[in-house]
N, C-alpha and C positions, 0 to 999 in steps of 0.2 A: 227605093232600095232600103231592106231591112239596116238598123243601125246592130252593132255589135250587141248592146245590150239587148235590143230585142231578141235576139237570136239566142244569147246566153238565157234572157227568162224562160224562153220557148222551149228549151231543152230542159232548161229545171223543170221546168210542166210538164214536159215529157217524160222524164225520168221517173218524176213523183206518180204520174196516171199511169206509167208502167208497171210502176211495183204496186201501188193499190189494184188492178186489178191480179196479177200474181198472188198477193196475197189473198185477194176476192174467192181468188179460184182453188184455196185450200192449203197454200203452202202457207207453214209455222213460222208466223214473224222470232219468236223464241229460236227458235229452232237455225231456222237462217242469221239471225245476229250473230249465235254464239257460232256461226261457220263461219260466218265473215267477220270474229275478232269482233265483232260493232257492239256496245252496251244496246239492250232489248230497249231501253226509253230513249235512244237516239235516232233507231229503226222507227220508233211511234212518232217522233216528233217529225223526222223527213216525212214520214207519210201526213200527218196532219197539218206541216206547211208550215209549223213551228221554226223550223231550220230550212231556209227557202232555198239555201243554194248545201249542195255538199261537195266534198273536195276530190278530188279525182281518185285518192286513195279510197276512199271511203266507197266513190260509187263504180270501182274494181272491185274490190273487197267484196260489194252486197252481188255485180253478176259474177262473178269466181262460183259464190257461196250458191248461187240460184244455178248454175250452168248456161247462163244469158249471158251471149257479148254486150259489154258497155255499147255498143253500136244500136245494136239492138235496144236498147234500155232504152237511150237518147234519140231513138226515132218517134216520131208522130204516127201512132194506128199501127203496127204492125200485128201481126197474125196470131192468135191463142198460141200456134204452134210454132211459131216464133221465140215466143215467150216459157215456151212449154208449159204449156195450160190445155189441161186435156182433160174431156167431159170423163167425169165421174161414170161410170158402168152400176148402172140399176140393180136391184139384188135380183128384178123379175127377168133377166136375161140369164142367171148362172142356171 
Protein backbone atom coordinates (compact mmCIF):
# COMPACT_ATOMS: atom_id res chain seq x y z
CA UNK A 1 0.00 0.00 0.00
CA UNK A 2 1.02 3.45 -1.27
CA UNK A 3 2.01 5.56 2.04
CA UNK A 4 0.30 9.12 1.98
CA UNK A 5 3.41 10.91 1.20
CA UNK A 6 4.04 8.75 -1.73
CA UNK A 7 0.81 9.56 -3.25
CA UNK A 8 1.19 13.46 -2.32
CA UNK A 9 4.81 13.35 -4.18
CA UNK A 10 3.19 11.48 -7.08
CA UNK A 11 0.58 14.16 -7.67
CA UNK A 12 3.35 17.02 -7.25
CA UNK A 13 4.86 15.08 -10.32
CA UNK A 14 1.95 14.91 -11.87
CA UNK A 15 0.93 18.31 -11.53
CA UNK A 16 4.53 19.66 -12.34
CA UNK A 17 4.59 16.94 -15.92
CA UNK A 18 1.27 18.37 -16.47
CA UNK A 19 1.95 21.76 -16.87
CA UNK A 20 5.49 21.37 -18.42
CA UNK A 21 4.03 19.63 -21.10
CA UNK A 22 0.99 22.51 -21.54
CA UNK A 23 3.35 24.72 -21.68
CA UNK A 24 5.63 22.42 -24.24
CA UNK A 25 2.63 22.61 -26.34
CA UNK A 26 2.67 26.60 -26.80
CA UNK A 27 0.75 28.13 -24.03
CA UNK A 28 2.54 31.54 -22.44
CA UNK A 29 3.86 30.78 -19.12
CA UNK A 30 3.53 34.98 -18.88
CA UNK A 31 0.49 34.96 -20.07
CA UNK A 32 -1.12 32.15 -17.86
CA UNK A 33 0.67 33.62 -14.50
CA UNK A 34 -0.60 36.92 -14.86
CA UNK A 35 -4.34 34.95 -15.41
CA UNK A 36 -3.88 33.02 -12.57
CA UNK A 37 -2.73 36.18 -10.04
CA UNK A 38 0.67 33.70 -9.95
CA UNK A 39 4.12 36.16 -10.11
CA UNK A 40 5.72 34.68 -13.77
CA UNK A 41 9.08 33.27 -11.43
CA UNK A 42 6.88 31.30 -9.19
CA UNK A 43 5.15 29.54 -12.48
CA UNK A 44 9.21 28.91 -13.64
CA UNK A 45 10.18 27.74 -10.25
CA UNK A 46 6.92 25.00 -9.98
CA UNK A 47 7.81 23.98 -13.25
CA UNK A 48 11.66 23.51 -12.63
CA UNK A 49 11.09 21.68 -9.23
CA UNK A 50 12.42 24.73 -7.40
CA UNK A 51 8.96 24.67 -5.40
CA UNK A 52 8.13 21.02 -5.16
CA UNK A 53 4.86 21.04 -3.58
CA UNK A 54 2.38 24.09 -4.41
CA UNK A 55 -0.78 25.03 -2.35
CA UNK A 56 -4.12 24.23 -3.49
CA UNK A 57 -4.81 27.81 -4.14
CA UNK A 58 -2.11 28.28 -6.32
CA UNK A 59 -2.71 24.88 -8.44
CA UNK A 60 -6.61 26.25 -8.81
CA UNK A 61 -5.44 29.47 -9.75
CA UNK A 62 -2.83 27.97 -12.55
CA UNK A 63 -6.04 25.29 -14.02
CA UNK A 64 -8.86 28.34 -13.76
CA UNK A 65 -6.21 30.31 -15.75
CA UNK A 66 -5.37 27.17 -18.26
CA UNK A 67 -9.22 25.99 -18.38
CA UNK A 68 -7.89 22.32 -16.88
CA UNK A 69 -9.62 20.79 -13.93
CA UNK A 70 -7.25 20.51 -11.02
CA UNK A 71 -8.34 16.69 -11.59
CA UNK A 72 -7.10 16.74 -14.44
CA UNK A 73 -3.60 18.52 -13.64
CA UNK A 74 -3.19 15.78 -10.81
CA UNK A 75 -3.67 12.83 -12.86
CA UNK A 76 -0.81 10.66 -14.35
CA UNK A 77 -0.89 10.67 -18.56
CA UNK A 78 -3.99 12.11 -19.34
CA UNK A 79 -4.84 13.02 -22.97
CA UNK A 80 -3.28 16.35 -25.00
CA UNK A 81 -6.97 16.96 -25.19
CA UNK A 82 -7.61 16.59 -21.83
CA UNK A 83 -5.10 19.17 -21.20
CA UNK A 84 -6.10 21.11 -24.27
CA UNK A 85 -3.09 20.65 -26.13
CA UNK A 86 -3.80 20.72 -29.66
CA UNK A 87 -1.49 20.14 -32.73
CA UNK A 88 -0.61 23.28 -34.16
CA UNK A 89 -2.24 23.46 -38.09
CA UNK A 90 0.79 23.69 -40.63
CA UNK A 91 0.60 26.84 -42.89
CA UNK A 92 0.81 24.02 -45.99
CA UNK A 93 -2.81 22.85 -45.08
CA UNK A 94 -4.43 26.62 -45.28
Amino acid sequence: MASAKNVKLSRADNFRNNLRRIFAGGACQAVVARDAGIHPVHVARILSGKTPNVTIETAESLGIALEVPLETLLASNPTDADLRIFPKKSDSAA
